[in-house]
Structures are given as C-alpha cells and as structure tokens.
C-alpha positions as CSV (number, residue, x, y, z in Angstrom):
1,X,-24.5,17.4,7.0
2,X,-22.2,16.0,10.4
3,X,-18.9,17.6,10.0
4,X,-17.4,14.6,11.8
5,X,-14.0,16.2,11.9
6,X,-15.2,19.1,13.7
7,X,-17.3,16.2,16.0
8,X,-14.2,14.7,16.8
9,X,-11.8,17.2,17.1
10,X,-14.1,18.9,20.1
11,X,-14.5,15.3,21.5
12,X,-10.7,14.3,21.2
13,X,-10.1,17.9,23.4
14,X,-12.3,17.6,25.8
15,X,-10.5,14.0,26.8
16,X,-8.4,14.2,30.1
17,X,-5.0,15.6,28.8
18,X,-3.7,18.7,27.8
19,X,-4.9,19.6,24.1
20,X,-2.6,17.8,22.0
21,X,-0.5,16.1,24.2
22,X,-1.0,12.7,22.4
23,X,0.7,14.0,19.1
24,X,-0.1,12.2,16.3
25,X,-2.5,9.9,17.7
26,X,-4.8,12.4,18.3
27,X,-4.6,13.4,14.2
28,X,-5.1,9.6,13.7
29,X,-7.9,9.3,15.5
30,X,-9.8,12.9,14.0
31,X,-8.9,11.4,10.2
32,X,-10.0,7.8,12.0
33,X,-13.9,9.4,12.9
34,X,-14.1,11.5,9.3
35,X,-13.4,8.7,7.7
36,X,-15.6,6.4,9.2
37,X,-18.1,9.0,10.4
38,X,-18.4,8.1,13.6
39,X,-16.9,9.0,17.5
40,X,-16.5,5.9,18.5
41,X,-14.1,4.3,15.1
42,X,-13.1,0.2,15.6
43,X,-10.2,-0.8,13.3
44,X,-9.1,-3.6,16.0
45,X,-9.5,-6.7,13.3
46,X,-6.6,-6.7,10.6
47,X,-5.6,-8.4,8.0
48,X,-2.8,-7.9,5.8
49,X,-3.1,-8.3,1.9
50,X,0.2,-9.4,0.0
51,X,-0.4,-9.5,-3.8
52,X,2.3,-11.0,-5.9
53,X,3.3,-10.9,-9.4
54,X,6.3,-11.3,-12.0
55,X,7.5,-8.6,-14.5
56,X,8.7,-8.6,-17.9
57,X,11.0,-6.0,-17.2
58,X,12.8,-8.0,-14.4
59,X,15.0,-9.9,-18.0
60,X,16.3,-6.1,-18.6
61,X,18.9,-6.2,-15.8
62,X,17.1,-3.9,-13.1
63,X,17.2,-6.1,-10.2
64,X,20.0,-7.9,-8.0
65,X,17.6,-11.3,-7.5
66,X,16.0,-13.4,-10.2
67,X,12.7,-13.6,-11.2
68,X,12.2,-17.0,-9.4
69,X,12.7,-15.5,-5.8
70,X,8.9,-14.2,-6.4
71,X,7.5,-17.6,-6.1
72,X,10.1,-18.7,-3.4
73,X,9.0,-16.4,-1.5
74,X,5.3,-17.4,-1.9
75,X,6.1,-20.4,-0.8
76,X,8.0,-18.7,2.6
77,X,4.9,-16.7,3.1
78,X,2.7,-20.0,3.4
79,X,5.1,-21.7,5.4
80,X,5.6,-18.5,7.8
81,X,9.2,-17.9,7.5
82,X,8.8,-14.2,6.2
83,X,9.7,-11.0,7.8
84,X,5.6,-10.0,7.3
85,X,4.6,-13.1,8.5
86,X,7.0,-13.6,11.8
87,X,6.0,-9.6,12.6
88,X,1.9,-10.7,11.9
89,X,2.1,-13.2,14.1
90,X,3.4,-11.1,16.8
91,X,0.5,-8.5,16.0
92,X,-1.9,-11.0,16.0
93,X,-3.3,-9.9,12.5
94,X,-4.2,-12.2,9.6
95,X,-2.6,-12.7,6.2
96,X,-3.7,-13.2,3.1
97,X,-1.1,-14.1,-0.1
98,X,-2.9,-13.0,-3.7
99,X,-1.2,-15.2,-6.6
100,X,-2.0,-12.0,-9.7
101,X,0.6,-13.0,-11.7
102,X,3.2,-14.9,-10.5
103,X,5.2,-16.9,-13.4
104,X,5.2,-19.8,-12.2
105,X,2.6,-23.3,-11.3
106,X,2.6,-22.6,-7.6
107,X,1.0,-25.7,-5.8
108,X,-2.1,-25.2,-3.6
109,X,-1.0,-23.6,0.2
110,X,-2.3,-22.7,3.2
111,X,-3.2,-19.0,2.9
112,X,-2.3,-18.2,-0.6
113,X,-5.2,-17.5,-3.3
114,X,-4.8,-18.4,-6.9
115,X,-5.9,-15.7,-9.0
116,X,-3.6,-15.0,-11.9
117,X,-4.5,-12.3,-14.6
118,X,-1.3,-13.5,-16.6
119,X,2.5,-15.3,-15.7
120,X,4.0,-12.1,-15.2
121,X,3.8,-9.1,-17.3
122,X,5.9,-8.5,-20.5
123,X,8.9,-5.9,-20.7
124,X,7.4,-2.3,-20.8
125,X,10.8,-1.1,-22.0
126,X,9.6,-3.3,-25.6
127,X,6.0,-3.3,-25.3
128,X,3.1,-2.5,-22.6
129,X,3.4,-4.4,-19.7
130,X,-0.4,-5.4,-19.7
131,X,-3.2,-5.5,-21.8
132,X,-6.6,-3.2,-20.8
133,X,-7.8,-7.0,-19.9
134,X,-4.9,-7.9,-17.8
135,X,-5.4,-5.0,-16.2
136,X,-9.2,-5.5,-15.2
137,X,-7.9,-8.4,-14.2
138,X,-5.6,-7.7,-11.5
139,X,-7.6,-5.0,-10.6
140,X,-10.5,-6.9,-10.0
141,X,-8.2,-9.5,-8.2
142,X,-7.8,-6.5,-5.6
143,X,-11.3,-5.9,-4.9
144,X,-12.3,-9.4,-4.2
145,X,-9.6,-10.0,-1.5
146,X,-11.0,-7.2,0.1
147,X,-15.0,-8.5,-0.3
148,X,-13.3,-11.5,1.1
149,X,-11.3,-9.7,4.4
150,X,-14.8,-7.2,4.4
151,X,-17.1,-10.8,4.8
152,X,-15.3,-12.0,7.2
153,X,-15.1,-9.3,9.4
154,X,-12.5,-7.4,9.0
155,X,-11.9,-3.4,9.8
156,X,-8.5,-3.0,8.7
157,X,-6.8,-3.8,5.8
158,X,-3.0,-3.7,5.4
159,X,-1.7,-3.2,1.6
160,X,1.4,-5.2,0.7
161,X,3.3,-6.9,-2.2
162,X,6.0,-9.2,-3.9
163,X,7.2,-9.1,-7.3
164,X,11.2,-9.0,-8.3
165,X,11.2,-6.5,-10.5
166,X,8.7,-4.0,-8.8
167,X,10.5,-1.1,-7.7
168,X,11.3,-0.6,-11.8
169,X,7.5,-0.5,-12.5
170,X,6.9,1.8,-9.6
171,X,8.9,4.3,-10.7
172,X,8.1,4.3,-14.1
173,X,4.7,4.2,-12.8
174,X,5.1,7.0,-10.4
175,X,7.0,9.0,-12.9
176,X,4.2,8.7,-15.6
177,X,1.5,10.1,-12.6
178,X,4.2,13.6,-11.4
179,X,6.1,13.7,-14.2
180,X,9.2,13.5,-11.8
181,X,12.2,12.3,-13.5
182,X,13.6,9.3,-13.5
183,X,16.6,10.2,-11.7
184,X,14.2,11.1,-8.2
185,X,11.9,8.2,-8.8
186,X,14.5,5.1,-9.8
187,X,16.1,4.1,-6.6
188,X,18.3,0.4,-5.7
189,X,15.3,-1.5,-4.8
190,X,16.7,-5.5,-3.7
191,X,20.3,-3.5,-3.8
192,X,21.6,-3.0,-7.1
193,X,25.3,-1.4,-7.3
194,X,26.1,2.1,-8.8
195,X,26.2,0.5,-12.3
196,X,23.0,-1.6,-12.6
197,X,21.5,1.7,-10.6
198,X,22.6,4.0,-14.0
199,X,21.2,1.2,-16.2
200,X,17.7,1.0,-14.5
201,X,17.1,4.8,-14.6
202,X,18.3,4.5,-18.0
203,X,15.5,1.8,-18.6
204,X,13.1,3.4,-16.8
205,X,13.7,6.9,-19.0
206,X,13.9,4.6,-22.0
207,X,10.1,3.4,-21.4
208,X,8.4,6.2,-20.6
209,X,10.2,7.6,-24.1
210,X,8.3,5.1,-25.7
211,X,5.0,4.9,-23.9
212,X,4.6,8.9,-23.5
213,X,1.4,8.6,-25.8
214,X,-0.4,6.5,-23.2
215,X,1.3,8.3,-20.0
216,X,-1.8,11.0,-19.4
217,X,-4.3,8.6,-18.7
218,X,-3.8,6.7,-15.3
219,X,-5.4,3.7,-16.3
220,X,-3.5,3.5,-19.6
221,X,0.1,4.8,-17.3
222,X,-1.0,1.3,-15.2
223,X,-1.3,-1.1,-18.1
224,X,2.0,0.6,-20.2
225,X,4.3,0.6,-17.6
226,X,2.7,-1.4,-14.3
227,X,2.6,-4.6,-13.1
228,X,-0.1,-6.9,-12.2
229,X,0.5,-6.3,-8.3
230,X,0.5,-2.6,-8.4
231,X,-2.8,-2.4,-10.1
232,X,-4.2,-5.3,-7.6
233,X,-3.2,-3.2,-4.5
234,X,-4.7,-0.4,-6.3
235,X,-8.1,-2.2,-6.9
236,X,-7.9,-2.9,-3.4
237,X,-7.7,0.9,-2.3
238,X,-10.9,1.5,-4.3
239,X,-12.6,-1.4,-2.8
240,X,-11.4,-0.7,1.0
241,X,-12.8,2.9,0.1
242,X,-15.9,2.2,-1.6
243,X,-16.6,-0.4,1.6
244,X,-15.8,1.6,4.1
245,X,-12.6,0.2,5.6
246,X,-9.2,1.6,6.3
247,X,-6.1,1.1,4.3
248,X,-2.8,0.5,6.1
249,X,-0.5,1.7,3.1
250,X,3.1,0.3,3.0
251,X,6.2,1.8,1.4
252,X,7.4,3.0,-1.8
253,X,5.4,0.5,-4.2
254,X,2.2,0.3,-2.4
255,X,2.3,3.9,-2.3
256,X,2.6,4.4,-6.0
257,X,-0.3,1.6,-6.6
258,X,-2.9,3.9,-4.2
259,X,-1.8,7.2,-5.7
260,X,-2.7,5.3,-9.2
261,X,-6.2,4.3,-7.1
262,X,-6.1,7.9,-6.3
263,X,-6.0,9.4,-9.9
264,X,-8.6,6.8,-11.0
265,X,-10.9,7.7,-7.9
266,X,-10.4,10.6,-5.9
267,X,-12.9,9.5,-3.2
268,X,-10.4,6.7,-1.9
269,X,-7.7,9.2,-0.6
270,X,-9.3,9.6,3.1
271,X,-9.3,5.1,3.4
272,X,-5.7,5.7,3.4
273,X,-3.2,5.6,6.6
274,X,0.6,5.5,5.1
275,X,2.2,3.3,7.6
276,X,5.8,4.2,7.1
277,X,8.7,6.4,5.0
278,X,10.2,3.7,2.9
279,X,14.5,4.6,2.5
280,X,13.4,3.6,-1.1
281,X,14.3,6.4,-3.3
282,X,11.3,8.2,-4.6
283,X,8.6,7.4,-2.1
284,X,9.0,10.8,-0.6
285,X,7.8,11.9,-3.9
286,X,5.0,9.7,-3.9
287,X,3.6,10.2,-0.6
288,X,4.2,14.4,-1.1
289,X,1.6,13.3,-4.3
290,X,-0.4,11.8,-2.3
291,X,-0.2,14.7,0.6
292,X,0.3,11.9,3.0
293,X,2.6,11.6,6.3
294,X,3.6,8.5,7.2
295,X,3.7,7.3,10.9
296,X,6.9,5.2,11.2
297,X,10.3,5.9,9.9
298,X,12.8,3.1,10.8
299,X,14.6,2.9,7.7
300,X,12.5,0.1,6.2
301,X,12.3,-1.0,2.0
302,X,11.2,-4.4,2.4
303,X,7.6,-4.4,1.2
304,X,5.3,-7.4,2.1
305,X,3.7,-4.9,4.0
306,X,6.0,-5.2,7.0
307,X,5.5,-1.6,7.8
308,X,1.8,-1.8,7.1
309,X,1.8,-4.4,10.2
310,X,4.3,-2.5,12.3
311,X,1.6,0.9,12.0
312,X,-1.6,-1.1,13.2
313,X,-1.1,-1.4,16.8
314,X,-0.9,2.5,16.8
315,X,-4.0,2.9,14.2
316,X,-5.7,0.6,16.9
317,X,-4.5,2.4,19.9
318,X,-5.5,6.1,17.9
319,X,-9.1,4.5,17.6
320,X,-9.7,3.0,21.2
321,X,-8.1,6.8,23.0
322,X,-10.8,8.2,20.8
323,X,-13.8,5.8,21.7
324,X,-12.4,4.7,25.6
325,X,-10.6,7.7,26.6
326,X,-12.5,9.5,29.6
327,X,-13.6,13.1,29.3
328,X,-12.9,15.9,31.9
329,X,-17.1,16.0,32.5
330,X,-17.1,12.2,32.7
331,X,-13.8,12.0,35.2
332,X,-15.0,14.9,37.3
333,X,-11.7,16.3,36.3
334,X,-11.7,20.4,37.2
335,X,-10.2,22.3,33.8
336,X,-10.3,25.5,35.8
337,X,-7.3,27.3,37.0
C-alpha cells in the first residue's frame, strides 16, 4: 500500500526552500496528498454550504435575538448582504443556502434549497429535540448538497450554518459526546449578558439531566439534544468523506456537528481542515476532541462559515506549493555546502 504521507512529505522537502520554511502550509499540503492520495491534490473549486434551521429551545431564554432572525437572515444570504456572502464574493467561491428546518414559509430564492425535515426542532430541555426520522432527515439533507456541489464539480466544500438558538444545542451536544461540563461548553453565543449566560448553562445542565439515558449513543445524543442543522452539517462531513472531497470546518458549531460525524464514522476525520479558533467558549474543547488545529485565529464567532471562506485561499495555496512548487533536481538548485 502507498504511504502517501511519507510520498509527500519527501516530495514537499525536496522543493526549493529550506525544510519547513513554509510552516503550516507545508502540514496542509502532506494531510492535503494523504487525504486525497495523490502528489499533485486540486481543491481550487469551492463552494460553501450554509444549512439553516430553528430550535425549540431558542423559547427557553438562551439567546439575545428571536427566533425570526433565522429566516431574515435567509433572506440576506439570497440577496447577498451577509458577512459569508460579501467575504465569498471576494474569494470567488460559490454558496449554497440549505432550508433543514427553518420555521418559517420562506418564498422561493436565488440560491437557497428547500429541504425541511421539520419547522424547527422542539425544546430539548422538555422533550427530544428530533425524532430518529427528523434526524435521517436532516442528515440526509447534508449528503445531497454535497452530491449536488460533488456533480457540479466541486473540490472543496466549506461547512457553515444559521439557526438562533444553536450555540445551546452545540453545547449540549458537545457535552453529551466529552462529557465536559456545561460550565466549559455553554458560552454567550449572539451575546447574552452574565445573567441569561447562568440561565443557559443552567438549561443546558437541566437537559442533559433529563436525556442522560440517550447521551451514550451519538446518533441518539444528536436527535435528544441537536438541531436539524448540526446533524445536516454532520451528514455532510460523511458525504464529503465518503466522496472524496475536503471539508473546510467553521467554528464552534460546525465543529461540534463533524465531531458528531466523527463518532458516527471514524473514517471522515482526515476530509476535515478546521478553518479557524472560534472566541466561542467551548470550541477549544471541541476541536482538542477532534485533535484538530485550526489555521486562523482572528477572534471570529459568527458562523455562516465566514471562517470556512477566509481558510480556502490558504488550503488552495497549500495544494498548488505542493503540485507547482519546483524541486532542487528540477531548478538545478545545488543543496550542497
């Protein structure tokens, strides 16, 4: 069998440069080629994937905006007013908006795909948030926009969302996968104050009380205490895996959603790039989980994959210093003394 690490690590040294002089590029590019199995990796078509969704849990207090900012905001993303959408622009990458579950009768719009498991899930702190067939669902939501992005073409898919409400789920999610408590997982999300900050740790310790039964399992974690967006991004991890494309991983709650792909299928932790450290509380913890490094830290806890876009340009740049860059035989470069 190839050990294309091996492959690439002698090819990326023999390049004219001092061994390791290009940093973390250089690690890009190695994980890049044993990934993709090849010396020569292309990852120069992107297209981000923003799933959005409602949750039940949002009517417990846990967030600063209302639940109706989730479909606003749908609605900015087609019209190209959004943070992700000014910065894909700029990238030149393409963008895809998932409807999974957002409670509300959105219109048809440019860019946006209609497939809704449910309006929104229910409140996990009273009941699960999805049923098993919600779940499939949403999870098969994620898979198809990746068929979709893998038909037309593309090499790189960036992993985003939208849901108010989602940094609750996320850390009730990511505490059911570590066990972390909720004090290191629950962080201010939109912005909360210190009081509605108490009060969603408080929620989120109050949920996992109840749901403990179904916490061992990471498919039954997902439906108890999820959302519909989380498990679509994580059906998207497993489909970018399974077809052979990279995942551009944004912060805290796309980070959580892959680590959930993770525990369901081992085999889709080398698809994943993580793009940037979210100043979300609790991502560290996820992405130590995950034993991942992200490239970027610029103080970033947006979401919408706005730090799945900023990474690209240097996953593309890691790929073409591995496929272009000259070697010392092939610049008639002397390494001799």
């Amino acid at each position: 069998m190839t050990n294309w690490r091996e492959r690439a690590r002698q090819e990326m040294d023999q390049k004219v440069k001092p061994p390791g002089s290009l940093g973390r590029l250089e690690t890009v590019a190695i994980d890049l080629a044993a990934y993709l199995q090849t010396l020569e990796p292309r990852v120069a078509r992107g297209r981000i994937l923003i799933f959005a969704a409602d949750h039940g849990i949002s009517r417990e207090g846990v967030s600063a905006y209302p639940r109706e900012v989730t479909a606003q905001m749908v609605k900015t993303f087609a019209s190209g007013g959004a943070a992700i959408t000014v910065l894909a622009r700029s990238l030149d990458l393409e963008v895809e908006v998932i409807d999974v579950g957002v409670d509300a009768d959105l219109p048809a719009m440019p860019g946006v795909v209609a497939a809704k498991a449910c309006r929104g899930t229910r409140s996990f702190l009273r009941e699960p948030a999805m049923t098993f067939e919600e779940l499939d669902a949403a999870l098969a939501a994620g898979r198809a926009a990746v068929d979709r992005a893998v038909s037309a073409g593309v090499e790189t898919v960036g992993l985003g969302e939208m849901g108010i409400g989602n940094t609750t789920a996320a850390a009730a999610l990511l505490s059911a996968l570590t066990g972390a408590p909720p004090l290191e997982t629950v962080g201010r999300g939109t912005g909360v104050d210190d009081e509605r900050l108490a009060a969603k740790r408080e929620v989120v310790a109050a949920s996992l009380r109840l749901h403990a039964a179904a916490l061992g399992d990471p498919r039954s974690a997902l439906a108890a205490v999820g959302g519909l967006e989380i498990a679509a991004l994580a059906g998207a991890a497993i489909e970018c895996a399974r077809r052979g494309r990279v995942a551009l991983v944004d912060g805290f709650i796309s980070t959580v959603a892959v680590l959930a792909a993770v525990r369901l299928d081992p085999s889709v932790r080398p698809a994943l790039v993580f793009s940037h450290r979210s100043s979300e509380a609790g991502h560290d913890r996820a992405l130590a989980a995950l034993g991942g490094t992200p490239l970027l830290d610029l103080g970033m806890r947006l979401g919408e994959a706005t730090g799945s876009a900023l990474a690209f340009p240097i996953v593309k740049a890691a790929a073409a210093i591995l496929r272009e860059m000259a070697t010392f035989a092939q610049a008639g470069v002397s390494t001799e003394s």
